[in-house]
C-alpha positions as CSV (number, residue, x, y, z in Angstrom):
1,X,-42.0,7.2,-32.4
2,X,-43.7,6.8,-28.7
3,X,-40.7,7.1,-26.2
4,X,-41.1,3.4,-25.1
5,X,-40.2,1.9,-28.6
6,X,-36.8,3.8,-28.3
7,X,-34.9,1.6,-26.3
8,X,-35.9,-1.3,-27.9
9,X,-34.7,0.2,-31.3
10,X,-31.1,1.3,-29.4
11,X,-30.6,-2.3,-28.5
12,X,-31.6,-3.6,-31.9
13,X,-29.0,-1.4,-33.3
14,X,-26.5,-2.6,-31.0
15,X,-26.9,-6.3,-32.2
16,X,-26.5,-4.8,-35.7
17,X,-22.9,-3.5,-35.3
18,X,-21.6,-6.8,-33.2
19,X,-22.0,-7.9,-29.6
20,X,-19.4,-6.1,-28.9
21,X,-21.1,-2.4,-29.0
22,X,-23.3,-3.5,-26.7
23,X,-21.2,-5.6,-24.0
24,X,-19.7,-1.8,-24.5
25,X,-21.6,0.2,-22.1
26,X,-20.5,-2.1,-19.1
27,X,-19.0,-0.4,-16.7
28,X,-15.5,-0.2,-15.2
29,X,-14.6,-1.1,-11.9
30,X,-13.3,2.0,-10.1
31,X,-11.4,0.8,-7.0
32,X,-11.3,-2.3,-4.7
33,X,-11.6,-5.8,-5.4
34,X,-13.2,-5.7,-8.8
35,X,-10.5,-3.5,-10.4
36,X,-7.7,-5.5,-8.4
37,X,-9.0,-8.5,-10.3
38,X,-9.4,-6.9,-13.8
39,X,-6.0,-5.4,-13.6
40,X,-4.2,-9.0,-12.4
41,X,-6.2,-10.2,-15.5
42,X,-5.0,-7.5,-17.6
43,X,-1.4,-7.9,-17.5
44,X,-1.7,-11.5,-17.2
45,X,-3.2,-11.2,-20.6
46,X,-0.8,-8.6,-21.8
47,X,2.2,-11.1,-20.0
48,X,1.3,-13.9,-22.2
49,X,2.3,-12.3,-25.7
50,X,4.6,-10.4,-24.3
51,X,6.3,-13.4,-22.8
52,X,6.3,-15.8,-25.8
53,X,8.1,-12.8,-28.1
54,X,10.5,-12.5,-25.6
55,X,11.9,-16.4,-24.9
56,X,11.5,-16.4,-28.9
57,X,13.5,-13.0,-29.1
58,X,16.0,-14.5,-26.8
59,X,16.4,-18.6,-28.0
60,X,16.9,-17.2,-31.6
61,X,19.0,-14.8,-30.7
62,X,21.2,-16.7,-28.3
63,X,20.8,-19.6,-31.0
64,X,22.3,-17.5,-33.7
65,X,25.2,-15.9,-31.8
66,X,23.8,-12.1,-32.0
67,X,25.4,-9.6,-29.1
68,X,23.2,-9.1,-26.1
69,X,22.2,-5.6,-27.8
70,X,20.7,-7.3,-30.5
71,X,19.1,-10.3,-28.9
72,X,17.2,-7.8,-26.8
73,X,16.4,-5.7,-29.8
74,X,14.9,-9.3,-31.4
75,X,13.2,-9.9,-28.2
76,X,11.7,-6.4,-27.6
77,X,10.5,-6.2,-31.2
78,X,8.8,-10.0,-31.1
79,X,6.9,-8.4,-27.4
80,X,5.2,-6.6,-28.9
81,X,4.6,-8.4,-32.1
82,X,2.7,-11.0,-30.2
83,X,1.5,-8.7,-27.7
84,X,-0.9,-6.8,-30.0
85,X,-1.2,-10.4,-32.1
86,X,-2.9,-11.9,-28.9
87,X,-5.3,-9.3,-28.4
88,X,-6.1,-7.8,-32.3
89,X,-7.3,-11.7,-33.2
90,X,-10.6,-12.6,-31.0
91,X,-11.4,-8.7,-32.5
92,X,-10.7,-9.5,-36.0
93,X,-12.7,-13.1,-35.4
94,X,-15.4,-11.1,-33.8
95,X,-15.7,-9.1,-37.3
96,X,-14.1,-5.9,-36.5
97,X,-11.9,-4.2,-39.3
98,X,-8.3,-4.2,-39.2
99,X,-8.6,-0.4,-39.5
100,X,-11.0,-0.3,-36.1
101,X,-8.3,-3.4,-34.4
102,X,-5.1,-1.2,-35.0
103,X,-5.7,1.7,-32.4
104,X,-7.6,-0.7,-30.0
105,X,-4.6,-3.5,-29.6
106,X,-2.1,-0.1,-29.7
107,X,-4.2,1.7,-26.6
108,X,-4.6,-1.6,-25.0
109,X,-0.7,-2.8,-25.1
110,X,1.5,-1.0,-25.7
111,X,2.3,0.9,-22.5
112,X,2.1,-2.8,-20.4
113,X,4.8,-4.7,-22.9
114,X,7.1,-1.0,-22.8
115,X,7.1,-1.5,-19.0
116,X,7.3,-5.2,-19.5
117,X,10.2,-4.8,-21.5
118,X,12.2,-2.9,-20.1
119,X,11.9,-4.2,-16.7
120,X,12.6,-8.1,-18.2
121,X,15.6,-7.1,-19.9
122,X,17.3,-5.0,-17.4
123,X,16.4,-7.6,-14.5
124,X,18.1,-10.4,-17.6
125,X,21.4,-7.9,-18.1
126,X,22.1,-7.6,-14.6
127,X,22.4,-10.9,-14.0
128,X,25.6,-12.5,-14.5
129,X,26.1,-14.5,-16.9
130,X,22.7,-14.8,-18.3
131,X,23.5,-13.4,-21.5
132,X,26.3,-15.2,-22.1
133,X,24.5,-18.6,-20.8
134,X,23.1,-20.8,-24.0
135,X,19.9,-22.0,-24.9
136,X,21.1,-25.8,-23.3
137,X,22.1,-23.6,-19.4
138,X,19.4,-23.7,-17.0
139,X,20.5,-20.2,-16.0
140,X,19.5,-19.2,-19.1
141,X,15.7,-20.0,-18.5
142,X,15.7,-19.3,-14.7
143,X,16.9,-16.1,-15.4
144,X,14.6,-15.2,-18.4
145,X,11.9,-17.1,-16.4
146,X,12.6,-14.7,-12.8
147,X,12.7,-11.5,-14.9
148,X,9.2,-12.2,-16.8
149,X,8.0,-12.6,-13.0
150,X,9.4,-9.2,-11.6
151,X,7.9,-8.0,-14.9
152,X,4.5,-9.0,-14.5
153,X,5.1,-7.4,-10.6
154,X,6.5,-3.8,-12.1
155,X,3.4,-3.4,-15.0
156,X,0.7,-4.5,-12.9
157,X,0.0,-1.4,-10.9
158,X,1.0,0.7,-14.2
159,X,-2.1,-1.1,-15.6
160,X,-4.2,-0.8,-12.6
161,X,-3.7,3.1,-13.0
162,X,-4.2,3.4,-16.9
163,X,-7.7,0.9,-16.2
164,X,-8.8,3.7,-13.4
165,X,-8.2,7.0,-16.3
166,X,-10.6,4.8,-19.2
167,X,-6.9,3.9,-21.0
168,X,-5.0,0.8,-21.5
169,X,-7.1,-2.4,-21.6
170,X,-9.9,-0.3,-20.2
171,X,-10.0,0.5,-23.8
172,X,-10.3,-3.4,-24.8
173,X,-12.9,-4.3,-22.3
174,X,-15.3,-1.4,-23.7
175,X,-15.4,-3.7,-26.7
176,X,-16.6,-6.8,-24.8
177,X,-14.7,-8.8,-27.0
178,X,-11.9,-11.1,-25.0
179,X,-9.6,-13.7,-26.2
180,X,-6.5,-15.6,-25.1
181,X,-5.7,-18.3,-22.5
182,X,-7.4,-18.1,-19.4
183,X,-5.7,-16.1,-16.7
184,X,-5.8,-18.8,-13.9
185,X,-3.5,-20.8,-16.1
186,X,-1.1,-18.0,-16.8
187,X,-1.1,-17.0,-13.3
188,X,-0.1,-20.2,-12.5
189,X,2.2,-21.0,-14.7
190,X,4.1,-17.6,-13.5
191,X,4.0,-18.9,-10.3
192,X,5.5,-21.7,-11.2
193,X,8.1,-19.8,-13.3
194,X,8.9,-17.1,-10.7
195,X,9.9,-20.5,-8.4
196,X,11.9,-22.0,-11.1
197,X,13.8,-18.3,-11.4
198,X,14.5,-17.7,-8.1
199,X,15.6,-21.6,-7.3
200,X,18.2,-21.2,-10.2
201,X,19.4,-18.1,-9.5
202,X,20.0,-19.0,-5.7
203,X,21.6,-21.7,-6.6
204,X,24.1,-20.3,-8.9
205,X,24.3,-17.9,-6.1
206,X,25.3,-20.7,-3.6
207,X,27.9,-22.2,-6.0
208,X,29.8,-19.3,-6.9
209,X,29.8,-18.5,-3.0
210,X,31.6,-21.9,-2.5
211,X,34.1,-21.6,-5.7
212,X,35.0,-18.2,-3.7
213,X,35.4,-20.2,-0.7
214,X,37.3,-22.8,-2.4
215,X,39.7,-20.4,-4.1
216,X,40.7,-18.5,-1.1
217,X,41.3,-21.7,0.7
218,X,43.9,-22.8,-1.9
219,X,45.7,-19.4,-1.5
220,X,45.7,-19.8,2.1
221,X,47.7,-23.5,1.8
């Protein structure tokens, strides 16, 4: 075959296997800007799964009376469900195989929702009363809605570094296959969220500062 048909047969064979193999050889942003961006987008994606197993995890568990070990157990375990649901279905849409989906979603997610996960909770358990708070509270959803935020804040340079070594949803974007909401909307519903947190939690803040206040003011007459 003259040298000149070969890259026309390469890129025939790509369209054979998918779009995908062929949006594959795109490179990846090393550094500034560009991987700034694709790692905000990144664990905005990886947010958005991670986020609806966890208020799931939580409401049912809070709903159905479990102890705050086992509502986080629910709520971990429901991360990560949706986590790899959220980016294994545009590949299984796109015609992938399950078998070829599997190691993609695991490489892609599953350090983002650990980090995630264990950031959320901890930020969740060390608030008081949050745990204890039901599903009808709005400390309950400020304070699950402020830790998501601090989350999305503690995984994104942890994604920013696995995107620079090929690994995390480096390993997604080879595939050129993307799905899920947009991240503009995410972002800004976060925002929104992280405002919503943090005016809840100052103002149960504020209040127990002024039943302190109250109380010692009764002791003093």
């Amino acid at each position: 075959m003259p040298p000149a048909a070969h890259p026309a047969h390469e890129h025939h064979h790509g369209h054979g296997h998918g779009s995908h193999d062929h949006h594959g050889h795109h490179e990846m942003p090393a550094s500034g800007r560009p991987l700034t961006l694709m790692s905000i987008n990144a664990t905005l994606h990886c947010l958005t799964g991670c986020a609806i197993g966890e208020i799931a995890g939580m409401a049912i568990g809070t709903a159905l009376g479990f102890s705050d070990w086992g509502t986080v157990a629910l709520a971990v375990a429901l991360a990560f469900v949706f986590g790899y649901t959220l980016t294994s279905l545009p590949l299984l849409r796109a015609g992938l195989a399950l078998a070829a989906v599997i190691p993609i979603a695991l490489a892609t997610d599953t350090v983002s929702i650990a980090v995630m996960e264990i950031v959320d909770n901890a930020v969740v358990l060390a608030i008081p009363g949050a745990m204890e708070a039901g599903l009808g509270d709005v400390l309950f959803w400020g304070a699950l809605a402020f830790a998501l935020a601090v989350a999305f804040v503690a995984a994104l340079p942890v994604n920013r570094w696995l995107i620079t070594r090929g690994r995390g949803h480096a390993v997604l974007h080879q595939t050129g296959i993307h799905g899920g909401p947009s991240p503009r909307v995410v972002g800004a519903i976060l925002a929104v969220a992280f405002v919503f947190g943090a005016a809840v939690l100052i103002a149960e803040l504020v209040s127990e500062d002024d039943g302190d206040d109250m109380a010692v003011a009764a002791l003093v007459r």
